[in-house]
SEGU-914650 format. One record per atom (N, C-alpha, C, CB): x, y, z; residue number from 1. Coordinates in steps of 0.001 Angstrom, whole numbers, plus 524288, in hexadecimal, padded with zeros to 5 digits. Each point is the difference from the previous one (the first is absolute). Glycine has a CB too. Layout:
<east:X, north:Y, up:Z, pos:NUM>
...
//
This chain:
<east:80348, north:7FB71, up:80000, pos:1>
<east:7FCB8, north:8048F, up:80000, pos:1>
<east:8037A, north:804D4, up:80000, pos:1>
<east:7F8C8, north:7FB27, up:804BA, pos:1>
<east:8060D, north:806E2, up:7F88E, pos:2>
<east:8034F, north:80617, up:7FD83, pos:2>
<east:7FD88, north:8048D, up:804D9, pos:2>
<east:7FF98, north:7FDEE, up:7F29F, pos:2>
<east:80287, north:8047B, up:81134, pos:3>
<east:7FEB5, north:80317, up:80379, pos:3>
<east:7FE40, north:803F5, up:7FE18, pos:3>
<east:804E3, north:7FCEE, up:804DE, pos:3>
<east:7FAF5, north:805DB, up:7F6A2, pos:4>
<east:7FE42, north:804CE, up:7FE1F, pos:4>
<east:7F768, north:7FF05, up:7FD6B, pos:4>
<east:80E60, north:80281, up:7FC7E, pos:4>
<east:7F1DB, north:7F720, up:801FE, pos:5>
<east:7FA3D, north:7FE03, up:7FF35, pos:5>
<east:7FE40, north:7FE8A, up:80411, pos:5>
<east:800CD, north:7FD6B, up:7F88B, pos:5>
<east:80106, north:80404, up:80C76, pos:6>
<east:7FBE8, north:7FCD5, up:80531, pos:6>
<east:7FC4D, north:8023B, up:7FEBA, pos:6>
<east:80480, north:7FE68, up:80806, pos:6>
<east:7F68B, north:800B7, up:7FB78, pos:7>
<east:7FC0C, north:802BC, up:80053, pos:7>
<east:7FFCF, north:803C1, up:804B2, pos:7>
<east:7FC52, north:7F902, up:7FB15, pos:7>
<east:807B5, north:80654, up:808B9, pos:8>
<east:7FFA8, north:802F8, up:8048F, pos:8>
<east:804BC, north:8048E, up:800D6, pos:8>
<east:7FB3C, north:7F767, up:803A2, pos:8>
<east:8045F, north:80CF3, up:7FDD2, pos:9>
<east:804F3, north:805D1, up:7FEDB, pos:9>
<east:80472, north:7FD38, up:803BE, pos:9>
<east:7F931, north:80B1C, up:7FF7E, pos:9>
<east:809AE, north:7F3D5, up:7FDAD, pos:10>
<east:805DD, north:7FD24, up:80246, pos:10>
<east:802DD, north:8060F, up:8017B, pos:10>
<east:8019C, north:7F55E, up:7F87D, pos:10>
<east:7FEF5, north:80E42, up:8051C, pos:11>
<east:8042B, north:802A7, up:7FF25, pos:11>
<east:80188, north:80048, up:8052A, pos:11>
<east:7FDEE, north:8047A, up:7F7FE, pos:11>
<east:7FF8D, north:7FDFB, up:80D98, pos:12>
<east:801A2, north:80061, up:8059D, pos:12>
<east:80288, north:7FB65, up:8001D, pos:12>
<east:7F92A, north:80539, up:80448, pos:12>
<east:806D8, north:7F4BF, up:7F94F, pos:13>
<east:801EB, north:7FB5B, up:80378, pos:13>
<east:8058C, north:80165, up:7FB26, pos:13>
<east:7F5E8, north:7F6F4, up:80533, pos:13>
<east:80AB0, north:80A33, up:7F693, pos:14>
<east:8046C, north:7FF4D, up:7FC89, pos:14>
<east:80262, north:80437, up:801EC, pos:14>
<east:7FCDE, north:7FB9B, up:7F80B, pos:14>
<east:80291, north:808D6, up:808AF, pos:15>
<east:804E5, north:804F4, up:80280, pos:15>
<east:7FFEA, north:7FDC7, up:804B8, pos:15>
<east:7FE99, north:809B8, up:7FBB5, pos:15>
<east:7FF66, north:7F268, up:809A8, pos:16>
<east:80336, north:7FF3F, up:80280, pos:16>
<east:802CD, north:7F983, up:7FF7F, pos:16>
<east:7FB08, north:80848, up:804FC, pos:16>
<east:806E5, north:7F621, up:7F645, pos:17>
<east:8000F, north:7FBF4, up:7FF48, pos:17>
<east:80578, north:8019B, up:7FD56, pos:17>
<east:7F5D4, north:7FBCB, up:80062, pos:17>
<east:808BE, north:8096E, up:7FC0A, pos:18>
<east:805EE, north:80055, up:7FDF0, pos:18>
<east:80445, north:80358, up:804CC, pos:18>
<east:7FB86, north:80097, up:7F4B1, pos:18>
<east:800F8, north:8022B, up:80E42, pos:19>
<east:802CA, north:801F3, up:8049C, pos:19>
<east:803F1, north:7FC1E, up:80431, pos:19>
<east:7F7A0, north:80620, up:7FEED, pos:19>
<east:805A1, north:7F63D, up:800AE, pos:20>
<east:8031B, north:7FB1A, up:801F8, pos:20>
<east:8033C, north:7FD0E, up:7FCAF, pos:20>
<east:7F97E, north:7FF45, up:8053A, pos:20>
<east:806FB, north:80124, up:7F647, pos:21>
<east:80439, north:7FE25, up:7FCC5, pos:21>
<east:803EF, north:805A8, up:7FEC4, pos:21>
<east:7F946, north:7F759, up:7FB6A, pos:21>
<east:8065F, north:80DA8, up:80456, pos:22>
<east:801FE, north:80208, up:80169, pos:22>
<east:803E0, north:7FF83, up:80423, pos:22>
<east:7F9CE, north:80253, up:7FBC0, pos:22>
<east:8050D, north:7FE55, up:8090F, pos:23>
<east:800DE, north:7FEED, up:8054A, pos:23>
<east:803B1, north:7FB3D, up:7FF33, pos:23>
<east:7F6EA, north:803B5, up:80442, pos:23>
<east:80829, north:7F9DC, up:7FB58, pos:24>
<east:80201, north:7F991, up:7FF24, pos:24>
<east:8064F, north:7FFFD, up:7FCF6, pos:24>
<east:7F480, north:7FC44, up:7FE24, pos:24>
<east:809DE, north:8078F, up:7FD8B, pos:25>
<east:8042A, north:7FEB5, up:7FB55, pos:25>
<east:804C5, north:8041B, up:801FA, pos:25>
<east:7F88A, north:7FD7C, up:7F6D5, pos:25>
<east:805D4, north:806ED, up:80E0C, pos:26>
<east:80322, north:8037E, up:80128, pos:26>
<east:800FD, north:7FEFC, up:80525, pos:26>
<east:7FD67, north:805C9, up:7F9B9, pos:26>
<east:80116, north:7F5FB, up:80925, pos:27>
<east:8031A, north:7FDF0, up:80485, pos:27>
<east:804F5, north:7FD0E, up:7FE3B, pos:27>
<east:7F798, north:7FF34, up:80522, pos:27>
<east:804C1, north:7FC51, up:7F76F, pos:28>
<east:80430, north:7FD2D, up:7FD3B, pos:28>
<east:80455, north:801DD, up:7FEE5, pos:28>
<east:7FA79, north:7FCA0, up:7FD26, pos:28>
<east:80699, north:80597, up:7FDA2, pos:29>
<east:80410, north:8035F, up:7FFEB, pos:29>
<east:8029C, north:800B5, up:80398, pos:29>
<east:7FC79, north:80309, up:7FB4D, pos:29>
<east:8029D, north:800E7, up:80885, pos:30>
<east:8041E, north:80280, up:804DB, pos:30>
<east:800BF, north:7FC17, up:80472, pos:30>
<east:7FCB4, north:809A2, up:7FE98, pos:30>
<east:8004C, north:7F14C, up:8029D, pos:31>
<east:80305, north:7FCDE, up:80217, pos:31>
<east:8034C, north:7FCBC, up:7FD31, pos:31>
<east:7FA4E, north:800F6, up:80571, pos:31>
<east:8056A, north:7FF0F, up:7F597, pos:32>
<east:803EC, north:7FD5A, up:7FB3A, pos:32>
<east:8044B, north:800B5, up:8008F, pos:32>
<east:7FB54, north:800CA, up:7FA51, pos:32>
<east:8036D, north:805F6, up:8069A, pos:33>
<east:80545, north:80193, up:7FE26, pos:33>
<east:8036C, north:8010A, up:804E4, pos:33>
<east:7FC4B, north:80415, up:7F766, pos:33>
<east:8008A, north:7FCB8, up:80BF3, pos:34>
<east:801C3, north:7FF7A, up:8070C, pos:34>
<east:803D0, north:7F8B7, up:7FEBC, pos:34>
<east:7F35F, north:80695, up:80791, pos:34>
<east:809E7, north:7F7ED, up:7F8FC, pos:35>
<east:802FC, north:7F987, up:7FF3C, pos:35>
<east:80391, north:7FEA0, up:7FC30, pos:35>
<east:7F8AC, north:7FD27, up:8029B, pos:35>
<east:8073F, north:80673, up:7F92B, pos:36>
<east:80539, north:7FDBF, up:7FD4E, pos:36>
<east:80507, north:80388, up:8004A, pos:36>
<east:7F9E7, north:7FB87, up:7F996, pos:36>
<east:80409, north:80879, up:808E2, pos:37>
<east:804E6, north:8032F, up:801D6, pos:37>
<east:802AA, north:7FC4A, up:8064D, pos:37>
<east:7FAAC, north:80B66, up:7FB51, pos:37>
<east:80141, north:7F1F7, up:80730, pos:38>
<east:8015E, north:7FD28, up:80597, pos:38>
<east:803E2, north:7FBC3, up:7FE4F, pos:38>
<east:7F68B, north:80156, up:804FF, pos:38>
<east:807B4, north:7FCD5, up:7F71D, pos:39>
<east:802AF, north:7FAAF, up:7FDFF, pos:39>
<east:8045C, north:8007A, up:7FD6E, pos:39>
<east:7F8A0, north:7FC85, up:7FF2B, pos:39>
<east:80768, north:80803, up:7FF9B, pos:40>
<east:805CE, north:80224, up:7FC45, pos:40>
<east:804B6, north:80277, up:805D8, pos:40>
<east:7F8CD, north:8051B, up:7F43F, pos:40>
<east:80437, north:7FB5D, up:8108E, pos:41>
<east:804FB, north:801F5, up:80464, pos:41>
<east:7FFAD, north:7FA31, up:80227, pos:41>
<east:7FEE5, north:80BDF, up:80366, pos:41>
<east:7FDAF, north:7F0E0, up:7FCB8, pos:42>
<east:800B1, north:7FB19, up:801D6, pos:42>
<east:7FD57, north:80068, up:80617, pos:42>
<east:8090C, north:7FDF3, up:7F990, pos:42>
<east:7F241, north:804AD, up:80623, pos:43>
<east:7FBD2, north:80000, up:804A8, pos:43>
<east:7FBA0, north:7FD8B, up:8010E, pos:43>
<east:802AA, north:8062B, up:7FF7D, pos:43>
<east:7FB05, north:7F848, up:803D3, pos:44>
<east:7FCBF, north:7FD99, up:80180, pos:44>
<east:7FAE5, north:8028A, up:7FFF7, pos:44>
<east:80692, north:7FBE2, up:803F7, pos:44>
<east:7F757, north:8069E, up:7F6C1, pos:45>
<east:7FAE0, north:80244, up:7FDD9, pos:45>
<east:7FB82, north:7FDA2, up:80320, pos:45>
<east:803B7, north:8011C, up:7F6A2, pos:45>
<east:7FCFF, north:7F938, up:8088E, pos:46>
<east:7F953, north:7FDE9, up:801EF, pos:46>
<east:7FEE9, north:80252, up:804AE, pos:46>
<east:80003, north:7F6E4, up:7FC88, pos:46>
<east:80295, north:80619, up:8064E, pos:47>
<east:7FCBF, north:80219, up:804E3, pos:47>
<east:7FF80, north:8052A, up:801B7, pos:47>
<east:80225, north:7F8C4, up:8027D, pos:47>
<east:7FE8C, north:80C43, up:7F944, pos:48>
<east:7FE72, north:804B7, up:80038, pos:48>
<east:7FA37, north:80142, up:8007F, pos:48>
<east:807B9, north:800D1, up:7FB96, pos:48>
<east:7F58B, north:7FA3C, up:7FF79, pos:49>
<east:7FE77, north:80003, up:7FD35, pos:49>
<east:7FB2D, north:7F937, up:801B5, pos:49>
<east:80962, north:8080F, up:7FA39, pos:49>
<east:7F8E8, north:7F787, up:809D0, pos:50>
<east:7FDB0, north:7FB51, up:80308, pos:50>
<east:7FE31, north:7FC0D, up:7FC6A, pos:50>
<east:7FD2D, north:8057B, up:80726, pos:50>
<east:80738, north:7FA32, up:7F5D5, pos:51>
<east:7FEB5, north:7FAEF, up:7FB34, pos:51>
<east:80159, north:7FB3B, up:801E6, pos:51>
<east:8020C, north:80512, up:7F86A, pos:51>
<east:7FD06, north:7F631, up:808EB, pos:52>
<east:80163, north:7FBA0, up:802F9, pos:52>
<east:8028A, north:7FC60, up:7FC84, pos:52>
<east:7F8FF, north:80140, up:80626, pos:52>
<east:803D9, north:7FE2F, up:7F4F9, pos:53>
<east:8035D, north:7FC41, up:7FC5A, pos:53>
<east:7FE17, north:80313, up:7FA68, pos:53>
<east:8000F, north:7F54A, up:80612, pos:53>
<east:8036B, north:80840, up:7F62C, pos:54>
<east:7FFE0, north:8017D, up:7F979, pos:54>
<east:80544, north:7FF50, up:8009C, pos:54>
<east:7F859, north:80706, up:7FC82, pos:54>
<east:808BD, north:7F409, up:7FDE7, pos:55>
<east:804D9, north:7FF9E, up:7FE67, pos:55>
<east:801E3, north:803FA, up:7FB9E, pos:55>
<east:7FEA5, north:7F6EF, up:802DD, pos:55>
<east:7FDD2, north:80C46, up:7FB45, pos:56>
<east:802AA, north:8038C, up:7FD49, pos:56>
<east:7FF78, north:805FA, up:800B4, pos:56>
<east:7FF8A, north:7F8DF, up:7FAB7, pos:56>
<east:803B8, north:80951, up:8046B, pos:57>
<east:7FE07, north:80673, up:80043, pos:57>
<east:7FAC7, north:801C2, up:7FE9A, pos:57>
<east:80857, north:80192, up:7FDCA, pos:57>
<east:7F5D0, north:7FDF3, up:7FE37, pos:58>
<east:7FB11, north:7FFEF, up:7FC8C, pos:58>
<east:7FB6B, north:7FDC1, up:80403, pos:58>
<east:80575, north:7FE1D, up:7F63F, pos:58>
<east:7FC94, north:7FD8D, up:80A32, pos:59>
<east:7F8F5, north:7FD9D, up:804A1, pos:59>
<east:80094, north:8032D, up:80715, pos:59>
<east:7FFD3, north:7F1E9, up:7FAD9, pos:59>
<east:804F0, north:80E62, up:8070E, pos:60>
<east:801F4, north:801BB, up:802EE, pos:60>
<east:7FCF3, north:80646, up:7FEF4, pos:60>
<east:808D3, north:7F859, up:800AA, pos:60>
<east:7F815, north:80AFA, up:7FC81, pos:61>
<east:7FDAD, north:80493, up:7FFA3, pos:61>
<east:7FAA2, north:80290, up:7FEEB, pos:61>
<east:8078D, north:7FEBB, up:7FEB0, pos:61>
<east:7F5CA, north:7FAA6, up:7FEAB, pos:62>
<east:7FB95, north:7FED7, up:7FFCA, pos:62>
<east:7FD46, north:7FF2E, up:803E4, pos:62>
<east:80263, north:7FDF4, up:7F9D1, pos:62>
<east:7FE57, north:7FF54, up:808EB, pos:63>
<east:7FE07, north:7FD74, up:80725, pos:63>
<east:80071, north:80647, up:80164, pos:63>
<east:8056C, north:7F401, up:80398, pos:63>
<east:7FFA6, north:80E56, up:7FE41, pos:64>
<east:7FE72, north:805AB, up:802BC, pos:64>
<east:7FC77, north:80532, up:7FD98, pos:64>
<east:808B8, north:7FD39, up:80379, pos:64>
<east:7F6CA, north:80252, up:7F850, pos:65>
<east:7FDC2, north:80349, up:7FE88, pos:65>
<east:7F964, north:7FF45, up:80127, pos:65>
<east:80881, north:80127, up:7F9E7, pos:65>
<east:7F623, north:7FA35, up:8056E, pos:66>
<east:7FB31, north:7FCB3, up:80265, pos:66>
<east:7FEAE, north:80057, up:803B5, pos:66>
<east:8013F, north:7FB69, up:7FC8A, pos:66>
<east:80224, north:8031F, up:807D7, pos:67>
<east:7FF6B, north:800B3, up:80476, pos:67>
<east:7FFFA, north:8051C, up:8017F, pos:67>
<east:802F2, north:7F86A, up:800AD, pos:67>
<east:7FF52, north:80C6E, up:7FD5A, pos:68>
<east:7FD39, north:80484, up:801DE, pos:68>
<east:7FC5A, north:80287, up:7FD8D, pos:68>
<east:80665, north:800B4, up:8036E, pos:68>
<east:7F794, north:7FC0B, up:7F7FA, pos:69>
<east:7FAEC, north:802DD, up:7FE1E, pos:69>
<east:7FB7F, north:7FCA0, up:803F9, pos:69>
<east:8034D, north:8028B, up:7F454, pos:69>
<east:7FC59, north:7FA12, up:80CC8, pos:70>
<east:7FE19, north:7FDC8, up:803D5, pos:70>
<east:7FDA7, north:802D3, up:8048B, pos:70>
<east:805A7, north:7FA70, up:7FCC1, pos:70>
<east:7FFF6, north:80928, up:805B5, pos:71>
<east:7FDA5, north:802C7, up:8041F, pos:71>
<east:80087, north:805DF, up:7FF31, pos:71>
<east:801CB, north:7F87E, up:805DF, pos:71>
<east:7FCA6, north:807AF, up:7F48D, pos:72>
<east:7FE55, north:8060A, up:80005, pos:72>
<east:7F922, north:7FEE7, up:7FEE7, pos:72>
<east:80A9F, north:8056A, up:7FB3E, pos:72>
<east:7F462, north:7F658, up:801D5, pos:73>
<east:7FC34, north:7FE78, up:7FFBA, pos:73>
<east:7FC0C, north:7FEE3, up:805DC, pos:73>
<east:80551, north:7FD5B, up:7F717, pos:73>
//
């Protein structure tokens, strides 16, 4: 189903839907980039970042970024 043919006014649920992918894509980022600058002095990022496990940078930055949209939510 194509969101623009519902029958019901989405637009309030899609601006806060892209507001949260917004949000999302600009946490991401700056804890990205927080963590690959940590990993390049050879620091212990996660638990900044209260990440418990992820074997890679990528899921590792994924889990924290989650976990604090979580509790802004």
């Amino acid at each position: 189903m194509i969101l623009g043919n519902s029958s019901f006014d989405s637009s309030g649920t899609e601006r806060m839907l892209s507001g949260w992918r917004i949000t999302f894509v600009g946490v991401f980022l700056l804890v990205f980039c927080v963590a690959v600058v940590a990993q390049l002095f050879g620091l212990d990022w996660r638990s900044w970042f209260s990440v418990t496990s992820g074997k890679s940078l990528w899921r590792s930055v994924d889990g924290a970024v989650y976990t604090l949209m979580a509790h802004i939510s």
